[in-house]
N, C-alpha and C positions, 0 to 999 in steps of 0.2 A: 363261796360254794352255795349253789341255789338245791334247795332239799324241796321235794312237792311229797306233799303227803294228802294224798287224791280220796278220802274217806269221805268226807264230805261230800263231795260231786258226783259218787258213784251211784245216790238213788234217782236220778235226776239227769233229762238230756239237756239240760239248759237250765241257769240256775246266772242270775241279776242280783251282784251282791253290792248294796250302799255302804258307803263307808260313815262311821259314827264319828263326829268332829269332834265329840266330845273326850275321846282318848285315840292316843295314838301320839308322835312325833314328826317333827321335820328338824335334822340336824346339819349343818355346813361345818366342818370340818378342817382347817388349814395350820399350817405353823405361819409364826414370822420372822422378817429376818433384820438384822444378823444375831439375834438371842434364841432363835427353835424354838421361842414360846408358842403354847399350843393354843390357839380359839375353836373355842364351839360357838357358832351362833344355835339358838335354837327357838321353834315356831310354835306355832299352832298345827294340829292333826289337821292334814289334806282332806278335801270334801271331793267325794268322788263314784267313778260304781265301774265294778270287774262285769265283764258279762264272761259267763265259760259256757261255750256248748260242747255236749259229749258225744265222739261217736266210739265203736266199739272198741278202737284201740290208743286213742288220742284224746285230748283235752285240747280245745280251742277257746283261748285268750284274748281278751283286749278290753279295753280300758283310759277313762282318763283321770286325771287328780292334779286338781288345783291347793295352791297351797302361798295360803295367803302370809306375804310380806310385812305389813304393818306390825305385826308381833313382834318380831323378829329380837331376840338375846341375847349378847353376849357378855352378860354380866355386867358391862359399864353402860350409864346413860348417854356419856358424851357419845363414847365410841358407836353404841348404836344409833343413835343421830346420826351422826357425820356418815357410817356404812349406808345409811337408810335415804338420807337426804342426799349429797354427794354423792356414792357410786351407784347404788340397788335404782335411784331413784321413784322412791315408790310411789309417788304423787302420782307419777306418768306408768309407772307398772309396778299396778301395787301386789300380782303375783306371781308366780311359775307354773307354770302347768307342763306334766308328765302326761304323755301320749303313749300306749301300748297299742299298735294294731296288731289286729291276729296272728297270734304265734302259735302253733300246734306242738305238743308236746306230748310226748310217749304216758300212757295213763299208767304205766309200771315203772316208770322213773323216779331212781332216788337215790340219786348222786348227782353232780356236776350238771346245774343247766341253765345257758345264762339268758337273760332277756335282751331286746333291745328296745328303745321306743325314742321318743322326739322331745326333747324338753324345750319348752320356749319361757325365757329369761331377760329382763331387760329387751324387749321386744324382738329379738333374735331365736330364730329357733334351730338348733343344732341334733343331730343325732344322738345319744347316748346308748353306752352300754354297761349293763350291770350284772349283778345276782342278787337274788331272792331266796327267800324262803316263804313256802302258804302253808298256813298251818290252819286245821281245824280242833276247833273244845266245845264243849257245851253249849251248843245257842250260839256260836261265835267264831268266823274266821278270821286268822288274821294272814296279813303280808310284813314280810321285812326283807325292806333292800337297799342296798348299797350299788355306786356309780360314781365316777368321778368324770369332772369337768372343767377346763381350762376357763379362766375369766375372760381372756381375751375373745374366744371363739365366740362369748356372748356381748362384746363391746363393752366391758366394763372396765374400768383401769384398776390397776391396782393396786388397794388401797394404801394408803401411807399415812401415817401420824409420828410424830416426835421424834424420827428417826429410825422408826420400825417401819418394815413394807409386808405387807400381809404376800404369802406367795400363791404364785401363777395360779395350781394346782388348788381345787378343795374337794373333798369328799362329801359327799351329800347320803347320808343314811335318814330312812324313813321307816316307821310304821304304821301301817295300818290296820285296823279294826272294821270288821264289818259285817252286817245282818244281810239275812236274804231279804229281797223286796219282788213284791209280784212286777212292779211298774218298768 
């Protein structure tokens, strides 16, 4: 369920928000099989920036965030090896970038609203669709969102070790953190 809570953007017709690397998330999400054991990989916060311009009855969105692979966690070293080396191959693409172009949204919306944008992964770039939340605090907005993606769609096989197969499907949840910037 994507919640917009537009407090933030309402002083302001145009407002450039940088994302802070220093906090935030990037999670991959999947089971395996044939045991339904669950993996999180998990990253480093995406480097990135929202631009929103307002007009009187809509907020206009877009945006990009990169999110870098080399970190990448899922609790074991081998297993993150072999994910990172063998299928992510990060040598050759060492990350994912999420693409938001302009999406116009209701400035009184606050329920149900979902986003779409372009992820490119292992050098394939696919459409996605998700939901969000943008929240504003103190000095601080943030985003959280979720989206899933097939492995295949992005040519990557999938994964196997010792008899487990990582499945098709992973869930990708992120957050971000970010400060307004004049630039």
């Amino acid at each position: 369920m994507l919640v917009i809570l537009f407090g933030f953007f309402i002083s302001a017709q145009a407002a450039l928000l940088e994302s802070k690397p220093e906090s935030g998330s990037l999670k991959f999400l999947t089971t395996v099989s044939p045991s339904s054991l669950k993996i999180t990989g998990v990253s480093e916060a995406p480097k990135g920036r929202l631009q929103v311009d307002e007009t009187a009855a809509e907020l206009e969105i877009s945006g990009e965030f990169r999110f870098p692979l080399e970190k990448l966690s899922t609790g074991l070293s081998l297993r993150d090896n072999h994910l990172k080396t063998k299928y992510l191959e990060v040598g050759t693409y060492p990350e994912a970038v999420l693409t938001l172009k302009k999406q116009k949204f209701p400035k009184a919306a606050t329920g149900s609203v979902p986003f779409e944008g372009e992820m490119t992964l292992h050098g394939k770039m696919q459409k996605v669709k998700g939901n969000a939340i943008l929240r504003n605090g103190a000095g601080e907005s943030s985003v959280k969102a979720d989206f899933p993606l097939k492995l295949q769609d992005f040519a990557i096989e999938r994964p196997a070790f010792a008899g487990l197969t990582v499945a098709e499907d992973v869930n990708v949840e992120t957050e971000i953190f970010f400060h307004k910037t004049d630039k």
